[in-house]
N, C-alpha and C positions, 0 to 999 in steps of 0.2 A: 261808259263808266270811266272817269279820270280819279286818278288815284296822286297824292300828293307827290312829285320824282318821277310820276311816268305820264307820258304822252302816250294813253291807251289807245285814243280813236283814231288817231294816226295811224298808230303800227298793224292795230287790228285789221285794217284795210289790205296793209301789207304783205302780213302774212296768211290771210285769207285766199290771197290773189296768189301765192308763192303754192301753196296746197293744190287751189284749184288747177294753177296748171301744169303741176306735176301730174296729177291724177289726168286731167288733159291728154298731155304725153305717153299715160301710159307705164310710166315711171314706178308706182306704187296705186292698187287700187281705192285706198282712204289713207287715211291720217287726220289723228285730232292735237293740239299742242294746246297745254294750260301753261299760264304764268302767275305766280301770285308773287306778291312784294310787300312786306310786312304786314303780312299772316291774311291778306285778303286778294281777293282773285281779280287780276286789272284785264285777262286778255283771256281770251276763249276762241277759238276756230275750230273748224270739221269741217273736211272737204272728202268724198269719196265714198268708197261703199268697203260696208263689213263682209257682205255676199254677193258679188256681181250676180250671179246665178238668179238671184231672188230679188233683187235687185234693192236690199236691203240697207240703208243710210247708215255710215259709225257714229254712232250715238253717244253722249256720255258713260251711259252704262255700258258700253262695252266690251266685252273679255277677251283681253288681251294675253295669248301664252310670251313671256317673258322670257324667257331661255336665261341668259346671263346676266341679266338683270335683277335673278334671284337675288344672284350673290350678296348685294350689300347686306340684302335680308338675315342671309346665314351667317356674316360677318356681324351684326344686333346678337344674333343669337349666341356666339359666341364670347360677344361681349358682355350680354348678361351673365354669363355665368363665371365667366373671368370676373369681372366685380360682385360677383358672391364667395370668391374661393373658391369655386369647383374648379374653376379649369387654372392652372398657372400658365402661363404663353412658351414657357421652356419648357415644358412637360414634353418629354419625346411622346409620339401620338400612338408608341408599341404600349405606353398605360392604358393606354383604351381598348385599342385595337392590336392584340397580340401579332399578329401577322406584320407587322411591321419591325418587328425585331430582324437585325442577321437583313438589311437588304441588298442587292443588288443594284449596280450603274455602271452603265453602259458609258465605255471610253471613249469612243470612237472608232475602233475595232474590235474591241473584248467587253468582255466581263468585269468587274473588280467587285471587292467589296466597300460599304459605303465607309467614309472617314469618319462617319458620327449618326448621330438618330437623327429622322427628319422631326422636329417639335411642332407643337402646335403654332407656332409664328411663323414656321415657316411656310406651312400651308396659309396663312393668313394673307401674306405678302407674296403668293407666288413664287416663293424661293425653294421649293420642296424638289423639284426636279419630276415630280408628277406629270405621266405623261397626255396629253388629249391623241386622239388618229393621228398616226404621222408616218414617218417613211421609216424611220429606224427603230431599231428591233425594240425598245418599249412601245412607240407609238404604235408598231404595226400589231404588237400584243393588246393594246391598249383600244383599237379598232374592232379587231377578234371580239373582246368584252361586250366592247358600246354595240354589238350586231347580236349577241347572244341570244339564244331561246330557249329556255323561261328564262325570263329577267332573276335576276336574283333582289333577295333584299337588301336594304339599304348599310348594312354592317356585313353580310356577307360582301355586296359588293366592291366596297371600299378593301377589303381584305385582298381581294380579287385585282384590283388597282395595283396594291403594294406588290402583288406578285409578277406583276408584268415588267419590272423594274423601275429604276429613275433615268433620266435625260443626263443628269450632272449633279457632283456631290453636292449635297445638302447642304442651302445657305452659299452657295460658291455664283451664284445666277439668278435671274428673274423669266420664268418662259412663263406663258399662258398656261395651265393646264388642268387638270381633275382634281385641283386639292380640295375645293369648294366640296367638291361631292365627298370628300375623305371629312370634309369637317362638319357636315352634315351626320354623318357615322359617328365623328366623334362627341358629336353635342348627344347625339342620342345616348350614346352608353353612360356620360355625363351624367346626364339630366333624371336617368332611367327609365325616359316612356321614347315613345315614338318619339320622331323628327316632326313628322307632322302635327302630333299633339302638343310637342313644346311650343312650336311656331304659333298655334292657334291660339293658346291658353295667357302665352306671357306676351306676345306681340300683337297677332291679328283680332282678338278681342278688346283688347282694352285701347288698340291703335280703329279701334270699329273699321276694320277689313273686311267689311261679311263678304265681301268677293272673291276674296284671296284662298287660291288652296292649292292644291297638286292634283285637282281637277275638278271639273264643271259639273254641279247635279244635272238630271235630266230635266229640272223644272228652268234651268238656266240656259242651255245647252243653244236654246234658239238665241242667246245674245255672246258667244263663239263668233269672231271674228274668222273669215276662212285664212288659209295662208296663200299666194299668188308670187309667182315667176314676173319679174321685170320685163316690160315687152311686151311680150305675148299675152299676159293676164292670164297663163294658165293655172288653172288649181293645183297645188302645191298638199299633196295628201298624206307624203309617208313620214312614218314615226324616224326621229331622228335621238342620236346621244342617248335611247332606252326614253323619249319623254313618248308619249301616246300621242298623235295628232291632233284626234278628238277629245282628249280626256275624260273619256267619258265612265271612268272607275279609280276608284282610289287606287295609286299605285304601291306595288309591295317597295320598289325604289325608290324612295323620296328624293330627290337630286338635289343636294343645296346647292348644285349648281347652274339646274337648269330647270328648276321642275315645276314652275308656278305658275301659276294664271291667273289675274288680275285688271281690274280699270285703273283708268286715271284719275279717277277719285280717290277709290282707297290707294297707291299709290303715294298719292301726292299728300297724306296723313302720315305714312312713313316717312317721307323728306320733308312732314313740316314739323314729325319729332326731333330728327337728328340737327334742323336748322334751331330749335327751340331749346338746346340743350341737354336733350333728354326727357322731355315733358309732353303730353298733347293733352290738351283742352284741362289742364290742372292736373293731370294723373302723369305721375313718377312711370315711366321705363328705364332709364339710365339715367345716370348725372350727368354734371355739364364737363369735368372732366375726363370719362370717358368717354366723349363722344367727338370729344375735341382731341383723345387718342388716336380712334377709329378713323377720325377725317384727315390726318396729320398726314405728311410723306413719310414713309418708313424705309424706304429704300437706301441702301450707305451707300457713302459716296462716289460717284463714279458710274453707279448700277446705271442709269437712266437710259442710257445708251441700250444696253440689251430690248429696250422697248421699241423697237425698231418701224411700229405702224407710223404713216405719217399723219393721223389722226390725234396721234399719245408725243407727236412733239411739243417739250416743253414741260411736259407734264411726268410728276412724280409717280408711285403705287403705295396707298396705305391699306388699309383693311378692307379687300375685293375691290379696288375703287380706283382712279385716277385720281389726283391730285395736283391740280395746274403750281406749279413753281415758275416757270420761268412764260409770261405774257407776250414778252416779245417772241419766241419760237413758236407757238401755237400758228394753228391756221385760219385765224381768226378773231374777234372780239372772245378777251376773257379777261377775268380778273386771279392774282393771285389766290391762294387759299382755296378755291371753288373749287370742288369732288362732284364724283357723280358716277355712275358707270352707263352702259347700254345692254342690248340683248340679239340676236344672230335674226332676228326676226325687225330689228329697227326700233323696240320699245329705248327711250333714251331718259336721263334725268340729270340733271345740273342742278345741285346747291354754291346759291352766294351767299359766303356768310358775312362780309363785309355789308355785301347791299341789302341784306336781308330777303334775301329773293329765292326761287326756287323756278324752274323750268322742266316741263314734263314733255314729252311727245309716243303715242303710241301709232301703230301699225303693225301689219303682218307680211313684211314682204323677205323673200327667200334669201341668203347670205349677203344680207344687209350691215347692222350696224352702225356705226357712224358714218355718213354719209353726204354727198351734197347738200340733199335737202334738212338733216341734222345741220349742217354749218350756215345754210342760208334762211334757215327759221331762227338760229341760234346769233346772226349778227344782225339781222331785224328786230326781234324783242330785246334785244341786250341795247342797241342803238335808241330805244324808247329812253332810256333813264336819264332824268336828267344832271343828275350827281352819282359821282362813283366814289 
């Protein structure tokens, strides 16, 4: 298949042979990577297995649990309701969630009280101070949680977050952390139903996700990708951050930060909305200037630096997302303006909205993320085009 601006049958060879010998190695045991480029699919590969065990092929359908990769999702969902008026972006997130009134941060050796509300932008942008597992007394609070037994629900949870403290006063930094799952919480009381039934009804139905949820039916359950340890290809079985391995039940915590499972199909309907302006296949989810919001850098000046991976050089933080600013820092072929985020499992996604392109890659392999084989499948299809 050539497509007008890409040398498909070239590259496809390329990154066919990139997959296959990784998987080879040992590296990861499958991975599938789509490309499409003005709104039609120029490149397809799969190389590896969904179940070594079973000796099972990754298929297009495949179901892939997403971890971090929710997040753009819960960042949509927060944006539809920002552009209906329900949610304002300064709203302190104690309108939703009482428990966030009166909090606490951690100085560096004490306590204090915080300088201001953490808002709903700030959990947007990762400036909330929210903490993930860490060594210091929020993170290590914040670990205590994500191990708990019974899980709580998804607004008790979040409630549960605020009480473990902050990292740093509100809006003063950028860390990675829990706020996804806090706006998750906040979209629900929002909205007033579920998280997961907002997500279904306004996004994954009319974007036709029939794959997508916060877990797998049993009639599904046989196209679950497993999860596997680099190396060894051992099976990778325990529940992590409260998400279920298997997902094999609806959960009482909906994680908007972790909590999804999905193909590369439906997937790649989400990133050809947000490339599309707000539109898929003629039906309205957003406008085109919200979505040209959501994809923007939001980070003030200076922030960049806090992002300290050297995968995120170069690159800005808009709504749960990266945002490439600066091309020449990256570690790799990119173009300005191009978002996207990934997942702890290796699920990855790159919009260009200059080129009009979109790039997908899923997998399930253990504390992955942006990684070799993300950069060397990411300068192979990107080196197809042939105008930038």
């Amino acid at each position: 298949m050539q497509t007008e601006g890409y040398r498909s049958q070239e590259i496809q060879g390329r990154v066919q042979e990139i997959l296959q010998r990784t998987c080879d190695e040992k590296e990861v045991a499958g991975a599938s990577v789509l490309f499409l480029k003005d709104g039609k699919e120029v490149l397809y590969c799969q190389a590896g297995f969904a179940d070594i065990a079973q000796q099972k092929a990754i298929q297009r359908d495949t179901i892939f649990r997403l971890y971090s990769m929710s997040k753009p999702i819960t960042a949509a969902a927060c944006m539809l309701l920002m552009e209906r008026s329900v949610i304002d972006l300064l709203d302190p997130v104690s309108r939703y969630l009482p428990d966030f009134e009166n909090l606490r941060v951690w100085q560096g050796d004490t306590w204090a009280s915080a300088c201001r509300p953490v808002t709903v932008r700030d959990l947007l942008t990762m400036q909330s101070g929210l903490p993930y597992p860490g060594e210091n007394p929020p993170g290590r609070e914040a670990a205590k949680l994500f191990e708990q037994i019974p899980v709580l629900p998804t607004v008790e949870f979040a409630g549960a977050l605020a009480r473990c403290g902050l990292e740093f006063q509100p809006g003063s930094q950028w860390r990675y952390g829990s706020s996804a799952d806090v706006m998750g919480a906040v979209v629900e009381v929002a909205a007033g139903c579920s998280f997961r039934e907002f997500l279904r009804n306004e996004l994954f139905l009319p974007l036709e996700m029939t794959d997508t949820d916060f877990y797998v039916p049993a009639e599904k359950q046989h196209r679950l990708a497993r999860t596997y340890e680099a190396g060894t290809m051992a099976e990778y079985t325990e529940d992590r951050l409260q998400i279920q391995n298997r997902m094999e039940t609806i959960p009482v915590f909906q994680s908007g930060g972790a909590g999804l499972a999905s193909t590369l199909e439906d997937y790649s309907h989400f990133t050809a909305m947000l490339l599309n302006g707000g539109s898929f296949k003629g039906k309205h989810i957003l406008s085109p200037a919200t979505v040209a919001y959501m994809t923007s850098a939001q980070l003030p000046e200076g922030r960049r630096h806090h992002m300290g991976w050297d995968n995120l050089h170069g690159y800005s933080y808009g709504s749960f997302m990266r945002v490439l600013e600066s091309p020449g820092e990256a570690a790799g072929t990119g173009f300005a303006g191009e978002y996207g985020w990934d997942g702890w499992l290796g699920p990855y996604f790159a919009n260009f909205p200059k080129q009009n392109a979109s790039l997908l890659m899923m997998m399930q392999r253990r504390d992955t993320g942006t990684w070799r084989l993300t950069r060397q499948v990411r300068n192979a299809v990107l080196s197809g085009l042939e105008t930038v």
